[in-house]
C-alpha positions as CSV (number, residue, x, y, z in Angstrom):
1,X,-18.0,-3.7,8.2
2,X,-14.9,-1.5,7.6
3,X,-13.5,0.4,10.0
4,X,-13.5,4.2,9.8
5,X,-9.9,4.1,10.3
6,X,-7.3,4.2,8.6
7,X,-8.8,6.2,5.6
8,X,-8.7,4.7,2.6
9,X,-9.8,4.7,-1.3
10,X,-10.2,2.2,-3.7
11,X,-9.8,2.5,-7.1
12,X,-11.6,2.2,-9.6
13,X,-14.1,4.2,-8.5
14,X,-16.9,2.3,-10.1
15,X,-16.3,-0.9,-8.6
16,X,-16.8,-2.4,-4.9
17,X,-14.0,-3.2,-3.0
18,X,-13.5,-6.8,-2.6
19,X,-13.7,-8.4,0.6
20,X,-9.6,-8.8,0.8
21,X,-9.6,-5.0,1.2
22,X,-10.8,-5.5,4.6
23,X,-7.6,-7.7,5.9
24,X,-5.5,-5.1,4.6
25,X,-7.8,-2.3,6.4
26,X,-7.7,-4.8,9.3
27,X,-3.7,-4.5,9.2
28,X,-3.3,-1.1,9.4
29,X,-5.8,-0.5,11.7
30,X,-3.9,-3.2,13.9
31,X,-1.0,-1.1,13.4
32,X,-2.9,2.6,14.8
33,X,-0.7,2.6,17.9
34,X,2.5,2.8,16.6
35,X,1.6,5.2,13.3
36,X,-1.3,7.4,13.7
37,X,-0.4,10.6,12.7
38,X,-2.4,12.0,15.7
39,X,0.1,10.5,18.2
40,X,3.3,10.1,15.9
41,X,4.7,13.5,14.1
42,X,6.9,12.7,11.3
43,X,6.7,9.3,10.7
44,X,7.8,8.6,7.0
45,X,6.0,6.4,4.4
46,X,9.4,4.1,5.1
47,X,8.6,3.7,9.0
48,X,5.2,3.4,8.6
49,X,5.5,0.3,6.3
50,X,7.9,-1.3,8.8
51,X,5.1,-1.6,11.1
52,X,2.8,-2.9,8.6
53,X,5.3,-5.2,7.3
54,X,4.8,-8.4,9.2
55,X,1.0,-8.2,8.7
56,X,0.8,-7.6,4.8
57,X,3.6,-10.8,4.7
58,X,1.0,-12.3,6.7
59,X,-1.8,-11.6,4.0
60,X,0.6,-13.1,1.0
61,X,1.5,-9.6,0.2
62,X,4.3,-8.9,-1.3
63,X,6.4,-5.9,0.5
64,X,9.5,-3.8,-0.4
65,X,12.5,-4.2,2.5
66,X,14.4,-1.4,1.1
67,X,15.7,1.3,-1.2
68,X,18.0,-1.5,-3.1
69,X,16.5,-2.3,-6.4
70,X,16.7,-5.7,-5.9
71,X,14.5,-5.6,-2.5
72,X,11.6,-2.9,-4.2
73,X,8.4,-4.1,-5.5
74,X,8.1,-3.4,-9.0
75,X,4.4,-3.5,-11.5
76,X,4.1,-3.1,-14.4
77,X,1.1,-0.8,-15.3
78,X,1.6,0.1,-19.5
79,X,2.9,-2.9,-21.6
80,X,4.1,-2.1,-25.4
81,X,5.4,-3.9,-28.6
82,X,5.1,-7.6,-27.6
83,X,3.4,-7.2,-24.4
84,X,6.8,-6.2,-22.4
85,X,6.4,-3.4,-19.7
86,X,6.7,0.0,-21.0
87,X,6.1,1.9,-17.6
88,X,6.4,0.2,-14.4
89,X,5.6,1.8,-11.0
90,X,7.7,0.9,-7.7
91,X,5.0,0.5,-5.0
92,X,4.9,-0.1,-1.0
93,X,3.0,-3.7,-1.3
94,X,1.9,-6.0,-3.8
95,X,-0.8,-8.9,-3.6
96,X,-0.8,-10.9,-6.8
97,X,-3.8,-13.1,-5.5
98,X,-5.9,-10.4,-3.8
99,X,-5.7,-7.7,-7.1
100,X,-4.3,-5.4,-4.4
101,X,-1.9,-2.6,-4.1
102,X,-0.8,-0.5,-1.2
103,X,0.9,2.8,-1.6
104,X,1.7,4.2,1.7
105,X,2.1,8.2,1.2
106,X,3.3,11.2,3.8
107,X,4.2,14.4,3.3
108,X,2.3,15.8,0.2
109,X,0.0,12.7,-0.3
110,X,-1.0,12.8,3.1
111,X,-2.1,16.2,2.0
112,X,-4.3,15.0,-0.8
113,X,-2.2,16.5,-3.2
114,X,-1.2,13.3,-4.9
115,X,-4.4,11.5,-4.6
C-alpha cells in the first residue's frame, strides 16, 4: 500500500500506477522530516529536490544538480519532421527505465493552480 503522504497524481488518469511509483512515494516520504510544508515554510522546489536527491539517484533516476543547462534534465514531449524534438520540457527527475517523471512544484503548484 501507498502511503497517504506525500500527495501525489499520476497521470494518465486512465491507467494504474505502476508499482515503481511506490519507491519514488517511498523517497519522499523518507524525506517528510526535512520538507513537509507543515514544519518547513518556504522551502523552494530547488531545496526540496536536494533532499530527495540521493534517493531518486538511488532509484536510477535521473536528477537535475542545477540551473546550468548542461546539469538540467531535459524530455522531449512533441517530436516533428523526422522524429526530432519539437518541444522539450526541463523537469526535476527522470527515470528512463521506470516511465517516470517527477516535477517537484511550490509556490503556485503547490496551490493547485498548475496541476
Amino acid at each position: 500500500m501507498v502511503a497517504d503522504w506525500p500527495e501525489w497524481i499520476y497521470f494518465p488518469n486512465s491507467t494504474a500506477p505502476p508499482g515503481q511509483v511506490a519507491e519514488l512515494v517511498t523517497v519522499v516520504g523518507d524525506a517528510r522530516p526535512d520538507i513537509d510544508s507543515a514544519s518547513h515554510k518556504g522551502l523552494s522546489s530547488d531545496q526540496v529536490l536536494a533532499k530527495l536527491r540521493t534517493g531518486l539517484l538511488d532509484h536510477g533516476f535521473s536528477v537535475e544538480s542545477s540551473k546550468k543547462q548542461a546539469d538540467k534534465v531535459v524530455r522531449p514531449v512533441l517530436f516533428g519532421q523526422f522524429g526530432s524534438p519539437r518541444v522539450t520540457y526541463e523537469v526535476d527527475a527522470w527515470s528512463e527505465d521506470q516511465g517516470v517523471l517527477l516535477e517537484i512544484e511550490a509556490g503556485r503548484g503547490a496551490m493547485s493552480n498548475a496541476v
